[in-house]
C-alpha positions in Angstrom: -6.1 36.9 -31.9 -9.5 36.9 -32.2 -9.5 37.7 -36.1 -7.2 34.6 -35.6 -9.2 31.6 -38.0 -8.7 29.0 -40.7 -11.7 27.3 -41.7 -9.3 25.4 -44.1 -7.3 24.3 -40.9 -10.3 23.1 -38.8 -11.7 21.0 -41.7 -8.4 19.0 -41.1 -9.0 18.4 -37.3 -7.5 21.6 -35.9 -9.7 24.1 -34.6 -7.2 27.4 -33.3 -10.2 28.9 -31.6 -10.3 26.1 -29.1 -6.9 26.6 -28.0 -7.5 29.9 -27.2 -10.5 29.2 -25.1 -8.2 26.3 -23.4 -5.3 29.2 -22.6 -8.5 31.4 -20.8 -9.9 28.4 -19.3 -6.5 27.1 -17.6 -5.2 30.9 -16.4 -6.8 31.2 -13.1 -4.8 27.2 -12.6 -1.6 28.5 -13.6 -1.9 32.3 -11.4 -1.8 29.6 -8.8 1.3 28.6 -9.4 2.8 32.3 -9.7 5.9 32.6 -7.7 8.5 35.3 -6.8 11.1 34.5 -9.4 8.4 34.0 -12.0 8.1 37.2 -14.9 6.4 35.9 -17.9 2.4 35.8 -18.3 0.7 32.6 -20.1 1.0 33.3 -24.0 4.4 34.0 -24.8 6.9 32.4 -26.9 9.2 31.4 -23.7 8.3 31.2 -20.1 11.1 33.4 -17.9 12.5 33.2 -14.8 14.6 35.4 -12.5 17.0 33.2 -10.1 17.2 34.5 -6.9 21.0 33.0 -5.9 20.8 34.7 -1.9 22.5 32.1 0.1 23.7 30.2 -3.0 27.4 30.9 -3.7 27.9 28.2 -6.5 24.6 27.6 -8.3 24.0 24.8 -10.2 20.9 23.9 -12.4 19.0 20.3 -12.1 16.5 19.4 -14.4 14.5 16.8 -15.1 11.7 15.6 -17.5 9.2 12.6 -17.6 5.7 11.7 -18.7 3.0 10.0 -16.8 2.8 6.9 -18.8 -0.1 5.0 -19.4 -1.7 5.9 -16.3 -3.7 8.2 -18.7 -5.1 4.9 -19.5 -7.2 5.3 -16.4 -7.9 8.9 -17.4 -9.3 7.7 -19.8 -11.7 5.0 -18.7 -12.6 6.9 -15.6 -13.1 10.2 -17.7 -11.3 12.0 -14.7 -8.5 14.2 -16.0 -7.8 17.0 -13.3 -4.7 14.6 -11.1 -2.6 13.1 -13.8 -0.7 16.7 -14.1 -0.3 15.7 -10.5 1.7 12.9 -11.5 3.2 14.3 -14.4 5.0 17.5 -12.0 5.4 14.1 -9.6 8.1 12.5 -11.7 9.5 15.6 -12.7 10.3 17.2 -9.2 11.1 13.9 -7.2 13.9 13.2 -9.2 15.7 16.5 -9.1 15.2 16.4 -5.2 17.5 13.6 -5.4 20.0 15.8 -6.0 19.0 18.0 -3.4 17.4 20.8 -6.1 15.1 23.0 -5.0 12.3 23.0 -7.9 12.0 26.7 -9.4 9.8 26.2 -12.5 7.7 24.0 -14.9 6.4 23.2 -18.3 4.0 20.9 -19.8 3.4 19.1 -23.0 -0.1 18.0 -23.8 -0.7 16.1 -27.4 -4.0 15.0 -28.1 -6.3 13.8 -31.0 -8.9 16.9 -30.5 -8.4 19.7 -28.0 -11.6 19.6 -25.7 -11.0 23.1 -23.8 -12.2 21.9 -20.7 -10.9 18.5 -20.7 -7.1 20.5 -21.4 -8.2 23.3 -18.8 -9.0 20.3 -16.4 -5.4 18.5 -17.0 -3.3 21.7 -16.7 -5.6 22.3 -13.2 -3.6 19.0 -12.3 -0.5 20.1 -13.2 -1.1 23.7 -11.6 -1.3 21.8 -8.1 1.2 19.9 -8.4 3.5 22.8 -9.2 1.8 24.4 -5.8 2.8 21.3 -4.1 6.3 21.5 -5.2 6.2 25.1 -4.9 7.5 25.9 -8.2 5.8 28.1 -11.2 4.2 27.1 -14.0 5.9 30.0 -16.5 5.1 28.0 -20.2 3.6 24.9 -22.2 2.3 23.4 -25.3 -1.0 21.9 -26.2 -0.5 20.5 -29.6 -3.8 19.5 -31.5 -2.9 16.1 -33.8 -5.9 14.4 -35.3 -4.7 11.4 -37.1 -1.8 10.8 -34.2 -4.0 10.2 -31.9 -7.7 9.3 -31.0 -9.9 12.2 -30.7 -10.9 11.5 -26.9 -7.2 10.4 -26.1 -4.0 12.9 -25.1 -0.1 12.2 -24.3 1.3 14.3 -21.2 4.4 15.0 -20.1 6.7 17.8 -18.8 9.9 19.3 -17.6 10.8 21.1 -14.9 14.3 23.2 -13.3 15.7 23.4 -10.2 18.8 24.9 -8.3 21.0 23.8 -5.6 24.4 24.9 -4.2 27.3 23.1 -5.9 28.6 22.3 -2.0 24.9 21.2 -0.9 24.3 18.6 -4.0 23.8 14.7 -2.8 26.2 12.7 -3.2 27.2 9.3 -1.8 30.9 9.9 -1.0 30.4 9.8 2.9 28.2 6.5 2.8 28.8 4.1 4.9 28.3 0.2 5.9 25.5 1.5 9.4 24.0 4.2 7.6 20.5 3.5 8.1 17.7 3.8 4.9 14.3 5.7 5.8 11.8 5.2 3.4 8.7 7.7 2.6 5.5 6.0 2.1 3.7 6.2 -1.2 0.3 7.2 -2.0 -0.2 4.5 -4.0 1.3 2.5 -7.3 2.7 6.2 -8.1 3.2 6.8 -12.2 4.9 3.2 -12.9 4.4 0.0 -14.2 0.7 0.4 -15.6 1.4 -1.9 -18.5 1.6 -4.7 -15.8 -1.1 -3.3 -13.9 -3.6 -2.8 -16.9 -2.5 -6.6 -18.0 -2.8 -8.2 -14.8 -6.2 -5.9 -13.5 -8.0 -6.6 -17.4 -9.0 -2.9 -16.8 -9.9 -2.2 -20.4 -12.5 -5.2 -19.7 -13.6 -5.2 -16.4 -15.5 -3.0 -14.0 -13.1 -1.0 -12.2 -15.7 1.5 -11.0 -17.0 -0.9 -8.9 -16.1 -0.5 -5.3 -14.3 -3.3 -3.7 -13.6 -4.7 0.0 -9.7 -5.4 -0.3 -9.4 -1.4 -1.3 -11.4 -0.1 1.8 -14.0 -0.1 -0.3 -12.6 2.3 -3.0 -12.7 0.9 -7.0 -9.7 -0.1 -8.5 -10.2 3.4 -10.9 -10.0 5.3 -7.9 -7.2 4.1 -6.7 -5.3 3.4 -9.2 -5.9 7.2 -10.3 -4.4 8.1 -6.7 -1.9 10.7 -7.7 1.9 10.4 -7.3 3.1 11.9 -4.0 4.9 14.7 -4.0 7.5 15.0 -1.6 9.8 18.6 -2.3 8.6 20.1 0.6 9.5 17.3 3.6 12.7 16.6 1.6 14.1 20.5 1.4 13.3 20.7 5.6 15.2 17.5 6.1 18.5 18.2 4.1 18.3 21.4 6.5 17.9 19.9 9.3 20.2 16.3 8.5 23.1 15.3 6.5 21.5 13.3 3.6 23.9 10.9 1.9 21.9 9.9 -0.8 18.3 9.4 -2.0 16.1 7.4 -4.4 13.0 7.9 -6.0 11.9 4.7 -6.3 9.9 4.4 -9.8 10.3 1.8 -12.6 11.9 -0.6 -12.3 11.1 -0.8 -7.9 14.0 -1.3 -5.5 16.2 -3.5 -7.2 17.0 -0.8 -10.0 16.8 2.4 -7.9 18.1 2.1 -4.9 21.4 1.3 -5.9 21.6 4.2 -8.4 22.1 6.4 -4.8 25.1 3.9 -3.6 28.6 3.6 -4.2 30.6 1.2 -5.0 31.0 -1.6 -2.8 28.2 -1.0 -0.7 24.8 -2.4 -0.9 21.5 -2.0 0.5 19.8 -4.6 3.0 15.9 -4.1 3.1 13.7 -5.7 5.6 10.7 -6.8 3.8 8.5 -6.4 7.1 9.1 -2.7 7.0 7.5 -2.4 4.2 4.0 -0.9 5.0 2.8 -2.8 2.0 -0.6 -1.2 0.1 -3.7 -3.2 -0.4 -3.4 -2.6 -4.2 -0.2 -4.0 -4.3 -1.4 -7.5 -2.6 -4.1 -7.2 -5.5 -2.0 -6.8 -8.6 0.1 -9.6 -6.9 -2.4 -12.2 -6.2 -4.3 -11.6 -9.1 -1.6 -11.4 -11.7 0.3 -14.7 -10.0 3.6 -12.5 -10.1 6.7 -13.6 -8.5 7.6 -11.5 -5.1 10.9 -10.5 -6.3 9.3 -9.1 -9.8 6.9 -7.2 -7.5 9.9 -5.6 -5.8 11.8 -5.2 -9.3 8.9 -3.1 -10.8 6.4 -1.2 -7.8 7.4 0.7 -5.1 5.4 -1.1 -2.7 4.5 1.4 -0.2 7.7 3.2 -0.3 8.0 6.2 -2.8 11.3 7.5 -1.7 14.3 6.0 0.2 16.7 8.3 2.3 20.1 7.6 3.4 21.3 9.3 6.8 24.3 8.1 9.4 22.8 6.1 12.3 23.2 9.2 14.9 20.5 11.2 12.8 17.6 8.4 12.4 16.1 9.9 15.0 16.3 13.5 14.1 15.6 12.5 10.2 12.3 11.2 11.2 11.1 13.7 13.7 11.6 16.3 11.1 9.5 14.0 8.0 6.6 14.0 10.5 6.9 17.7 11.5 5.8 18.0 7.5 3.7 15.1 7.1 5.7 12.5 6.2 4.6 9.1 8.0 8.4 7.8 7.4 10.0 4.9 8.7 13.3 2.6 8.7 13.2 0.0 6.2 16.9 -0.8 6.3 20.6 -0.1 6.5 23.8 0.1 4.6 26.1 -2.8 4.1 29.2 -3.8 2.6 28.6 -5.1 -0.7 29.0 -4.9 -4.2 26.2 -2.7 -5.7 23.4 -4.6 -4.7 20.0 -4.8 -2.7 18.9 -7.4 -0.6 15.3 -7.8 0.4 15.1 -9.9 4.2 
């Protein structure tokens, strides 16, 4: 490999050599990541993975892929790259969890204009923690170099990750009923949606988001709108052991009103109480400065709540004990109620 060089190739915007020194730079981020199931070393053609089924008589695969959107927007302005992989394993491994999956592995995509070593050295250190976080390997990726696609100081990052859960374990919403009672997880912040919105209403291209502000604790809104997605794998795996969970939702796009129901069947609804809701200062921000309807806030953030649980009355208790045994701050926001499909916000 190191004979490996095209001078023809580099005058077109693609130098091989830096890729090379981005794969050294970003191995001691990945060895991180290493777990027992993992077999393949960075550099191959295909990452691999050895299941270990022990305990799991009818395995089924999840998966699940996303981006982090134009969050990297912020990246970008803030020139601070090392949390959006954060995000990026975020969206991946808090949807699969929905299905009660236990995350086993990852991979990333990065596409950029011009491959800085450091600066793709410094994403993948994001993404190796959040695959620590999640407890899953990072066995493979791609950093594609595309000058002409994109800006030389921009990139595009998403990724894909697998996970595995017992065919008889797997969430569904067949037991749900009108009394169950909804426990929501807080969020860390505005999570990895709605930053067309957010860049509109916060002029962020224009203004000085480095400054540091009063209604955010004194934190810029860079800062804080950089706050990486939470992760929450780890709380979520010892409560379905602990509780029978009848149904989750990772609420992303498109807020409560779209995801929340997506975990509910037929005929039954959700009824929130809005003064559960441990709103964020950030969210009161993008509101009052952007003039937006409360509903649409509802309808597109998450609020303060980054997941929404579903367990029977009798195990409220139990369900939150366990959350805060592993860090989770949860609380009830509402309960199940007869009706068709829908949430109502109180």
């Amino acid at each position: 490999m190191e004979k490996s060089f095209s001078e023809s190739y580099k005058s077109a915007g693609v130098d091989i050599t830096a890729g090379y020194k981005a794969v050294e730079l970003m191995k001691a981020h990945i060895a991180r990541t290493m777990t027992k199931g993992a077999l393949s070393d960075i550099g191959g053609f295909g990452g691999l993975f050895e299941l270990d089924l022990t305990g799991i008589s009818r395995p089924v695969l999840v998966s699940g892929t996303d981006g982090v959107g134009t969050k990297l927007k912020l990246a970008f302005l803030m020139d601070k790259h090392d949390s959006v992989g954060i995000d990026c394993v975020a969206m991946c491994v808090n949807d699969i969890i929905c299905c009660g999956a236990k995350p086993l592995f990852f991979l990333d995509y990065i596409a950029c204009g011009k491959n800085y070593p450091e600066k793709i050295a410094s994403i993948v250190k994001g993404v190796a923690e959040g695959c620590v976080q999640a407890s899953c390997a990072l066995i493979g990726g791609e950093t594609a170099e595309m000058p002409g696609f994109y800006p030389e100081d921009e990139y595009d990052l998403a990724g894909y990750c697998t996970g595995v859960v017992d065919r008889d374990r797997i969430i569904d919403n067949k037991s749900m009923k009108p009394g169950d009672v909804i426990i929501g997880l807080r969020s860390s912040g505005v999570h990895s949606n709605g930053f067309s919105l957010v860049r509109k209403v916060l002029k962020v291209e224009s203004s000085d988001i480095k400054r540091p502000l009063e209604a955010l604790g004194g934190a810029s809104i860079g800062q804080t709108l950089l706050t990486p997605t939470k992760i929450y794998v780890k709380p979520m795996l010892a409560l379905m052991e602990g509780v029978r969970v009848k149904g989750v939702s990772h609420i992303t796009g498109g807020g409560f009103y779209e995801n929340i129901p997506r975990s509910i069947p037929k005929g039954l609804g959700a009824r929130i109480e809005k003064k559960s809701i441990p709103v964020l200062p950030i969210f009161d921000l993008i509101e009052s400065e952007g003039k937006i309807d409360k509903r649409d806030m509802y309808n597109t953030f998450n609020m303060g709540i980054g997941m929404s649980v579903v367990v029977a009355s009798k195990d409220a208790d139990r369900a939150l004990d366990i959350l805060a045994q592993n860090g989770e701050d949860a609380l009830v926001i509402g309960e199940i109620i007869a009706c068709e499909d829908a949430v109502t916000i109180v």
